[in-house]
N, C-alpha and C positions, 0 to 999 in steps of 0.2 A: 483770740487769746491763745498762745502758747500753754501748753499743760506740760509739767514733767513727768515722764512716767518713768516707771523703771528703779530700784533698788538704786542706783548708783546717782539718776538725780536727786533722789531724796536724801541720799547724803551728801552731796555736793550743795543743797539749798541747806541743810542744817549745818553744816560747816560752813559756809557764808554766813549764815545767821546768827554764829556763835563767835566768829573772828570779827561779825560787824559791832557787834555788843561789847566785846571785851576793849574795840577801841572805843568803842563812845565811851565805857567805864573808864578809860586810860586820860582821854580828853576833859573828865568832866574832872579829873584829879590835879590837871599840869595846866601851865597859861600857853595861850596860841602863842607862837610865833610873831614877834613883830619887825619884818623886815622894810630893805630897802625895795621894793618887789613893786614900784607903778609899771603902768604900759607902757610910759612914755618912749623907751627904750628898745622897746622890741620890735620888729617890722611887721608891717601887713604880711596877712596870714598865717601868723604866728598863734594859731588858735590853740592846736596841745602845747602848745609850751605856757602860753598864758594860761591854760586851764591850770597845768603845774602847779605853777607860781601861786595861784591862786587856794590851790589843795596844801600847799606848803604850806603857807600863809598861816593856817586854820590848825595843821597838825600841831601837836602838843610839843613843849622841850620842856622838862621837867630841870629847871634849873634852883633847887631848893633842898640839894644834898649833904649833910652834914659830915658824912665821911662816906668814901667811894673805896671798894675792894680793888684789887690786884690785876683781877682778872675777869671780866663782867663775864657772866653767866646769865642775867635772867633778861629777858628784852626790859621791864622797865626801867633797867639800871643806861640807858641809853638811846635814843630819838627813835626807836625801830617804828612808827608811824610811817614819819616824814622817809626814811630810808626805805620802806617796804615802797613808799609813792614814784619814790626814783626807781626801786629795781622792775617796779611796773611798768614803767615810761618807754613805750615802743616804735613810735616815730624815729626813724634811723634818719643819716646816723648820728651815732652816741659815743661820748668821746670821755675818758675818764686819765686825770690828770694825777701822774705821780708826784706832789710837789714836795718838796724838803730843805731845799734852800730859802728863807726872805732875801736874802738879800739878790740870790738866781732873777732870771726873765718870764718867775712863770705867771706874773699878770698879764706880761708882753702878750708872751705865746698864746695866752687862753685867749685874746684879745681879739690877736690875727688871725687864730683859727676862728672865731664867731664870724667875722668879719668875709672871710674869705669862706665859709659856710655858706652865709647866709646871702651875702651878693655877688660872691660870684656865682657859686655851685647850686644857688636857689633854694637853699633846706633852710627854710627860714622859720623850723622847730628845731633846730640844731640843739642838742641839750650839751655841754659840758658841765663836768664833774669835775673840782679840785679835793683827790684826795688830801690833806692835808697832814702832814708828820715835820720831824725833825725842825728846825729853827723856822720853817715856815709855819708851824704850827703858833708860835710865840703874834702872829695876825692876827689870830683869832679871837686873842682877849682883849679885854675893853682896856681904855687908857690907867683904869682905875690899879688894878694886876700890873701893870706897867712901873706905874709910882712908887704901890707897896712894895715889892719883888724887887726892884732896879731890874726890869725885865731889860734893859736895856744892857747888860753885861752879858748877857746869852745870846742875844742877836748881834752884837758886832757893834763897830762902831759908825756904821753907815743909818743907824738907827737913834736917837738921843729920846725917839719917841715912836708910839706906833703909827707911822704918818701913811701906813696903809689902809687904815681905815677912816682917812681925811674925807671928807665931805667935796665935791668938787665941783666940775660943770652938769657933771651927771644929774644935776638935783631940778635942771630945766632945760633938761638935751630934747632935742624933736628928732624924732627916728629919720623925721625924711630928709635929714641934713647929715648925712651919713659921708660927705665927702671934705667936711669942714677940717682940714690939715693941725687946727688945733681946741679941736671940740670935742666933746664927749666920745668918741669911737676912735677917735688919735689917740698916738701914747702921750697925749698929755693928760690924761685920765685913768691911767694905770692904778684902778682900786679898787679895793674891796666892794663899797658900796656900788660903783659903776657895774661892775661885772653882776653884782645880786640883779639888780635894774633889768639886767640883759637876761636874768635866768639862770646866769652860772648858779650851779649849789654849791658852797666850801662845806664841806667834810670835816671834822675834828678829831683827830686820834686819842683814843683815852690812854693807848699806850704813852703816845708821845705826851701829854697832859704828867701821867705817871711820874714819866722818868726825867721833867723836866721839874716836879715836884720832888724829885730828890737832890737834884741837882743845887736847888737853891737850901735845902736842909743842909746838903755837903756844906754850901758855901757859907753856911749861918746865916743864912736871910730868914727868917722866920719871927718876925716883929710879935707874933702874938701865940710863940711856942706850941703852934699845932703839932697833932703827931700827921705822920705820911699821907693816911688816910683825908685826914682832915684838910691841909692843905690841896692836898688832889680834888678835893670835893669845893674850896672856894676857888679853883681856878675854871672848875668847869663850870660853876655856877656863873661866872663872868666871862662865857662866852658871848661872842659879838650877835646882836640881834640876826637869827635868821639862819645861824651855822647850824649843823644836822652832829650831831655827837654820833661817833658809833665806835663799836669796840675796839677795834685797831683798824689801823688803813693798811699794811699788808696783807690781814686776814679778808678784807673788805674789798679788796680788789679783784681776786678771784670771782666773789658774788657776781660783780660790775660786770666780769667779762663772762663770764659763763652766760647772762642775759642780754651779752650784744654789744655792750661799751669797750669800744675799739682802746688799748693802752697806750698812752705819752708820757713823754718826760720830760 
């Protein structure tokens, strides 16, 4: 049996003991996560990443906000569980995506890079990160946000719906069929869901949430006269099963790299 001694372990055990408590208080307030997150997807010896997936899984998203401030200040105003498990995640390397465009290549890219990670270069814990901001952010929300909003005038017209979060092969891909030209690890599976499967996290920007909640006030979309707040607060409340909220993806990106996660765009 290990003993700690010393002034400085007894307060590194009572600081684990007080940060472990405050998430179970946080846990026992918010619903788990319910993602697209089986194994099916992930290759042999993908043990820390499945463990991840599995710790994600569990963490809390508090999606029950009736109005959301400007500028989040306190961790429960945002997923800081599920985020604190990513900035934990030490298996290299760690790859953190600046994504901003929907209509851009960046499911392409986070695709090839898993791909080319994980069979060529053998890291077959590869973790990617889609930060998510700007019209790529408009993925994140369910079809429902889509309808009310006409989310569909902000994303373009390559979009009439959110067909990024289409359900696809992924839902009975076998990992060891990794070379099927139009299977689940092909770009013909370019989605949200597939990439959760694989372990990708999407990231939700509150800024971009924000500022896209004003954008539809500009344009008089507001079917049931929210104030700013409020609207901000049912968009993030219909984020897509699984996504991680955190305060901003600029601000959030720093975190990523100062703990290892290499930057893309």
């Amino acid at each position: 049996m290990n003993l700690i001694t010393g002034r400085r372990g007894v307060l590194r055990t009572l600081a684990l003991t007080a940060a472990t408590g405050a998430i179970g208080l946080a846990s026992a307030r918010a619903e788990p996560a319910t993602t697209a997150a089986e194994s099916v997807m992930t290759p042999p010896g993908a043990t820390y990443l499945e463990a991840l997936k599995r710790r994600l899984t569990q963490a809390p998203r508090r999606r029950d906000f009736k109005t959301v401030p400007m500028i989040l200040s306190r961790q429960e105003e945002w997923d800081h569980e599920a985020l604190t498990e990513v900035l934990s995640y030490r298996p290299a390397p760690r790859q953190a995506w600046d994504n901003t465009d929907i209509a851009g290549p960046w499911l392409n890219l986070m695709r090839n890079a898993l791909n080319s990670q994980i069979w060529s270069f053998k890291h077959p814990d590869f973790l990617a990160v889609s930060v998510t901001h700007g019209t790529a952010q408009l993925a994140l929300y369910d079809q429902a946000m889509w309808d009310k909003y006409q989310l569909r005038r902000l994303a373009g017209d390559e979009f009439k719906t959110n067909t990024l979060i289409t359900e696809r092969g992924s839902v009975t891909a076998d990992s060891a069929n990794y070379e099927d030209p139009a299977g689940a690890f092909s770009g013909e599976d370019n989605s949200i869901p597939a990439l959760m499967r694989r372990g990708v996290v999407f990231m939700s920007c509150h800024n971009a949430i924000w500022e896209q909640a004003a954008a539809l006030l500009k344009s008089d979309i507001n079917p049931d006269k929210l104030s700013h707040a409020a609207l901000a607060a049912e968009l993030t409340n219909h984020l897509v099963d699984g996504a991680v909220l955190i305060p901003g993806a600029a601000g959030t990106l720093p975190e990523l790299q100062q703990v290892g996660f290499h930057y893309a765009t």
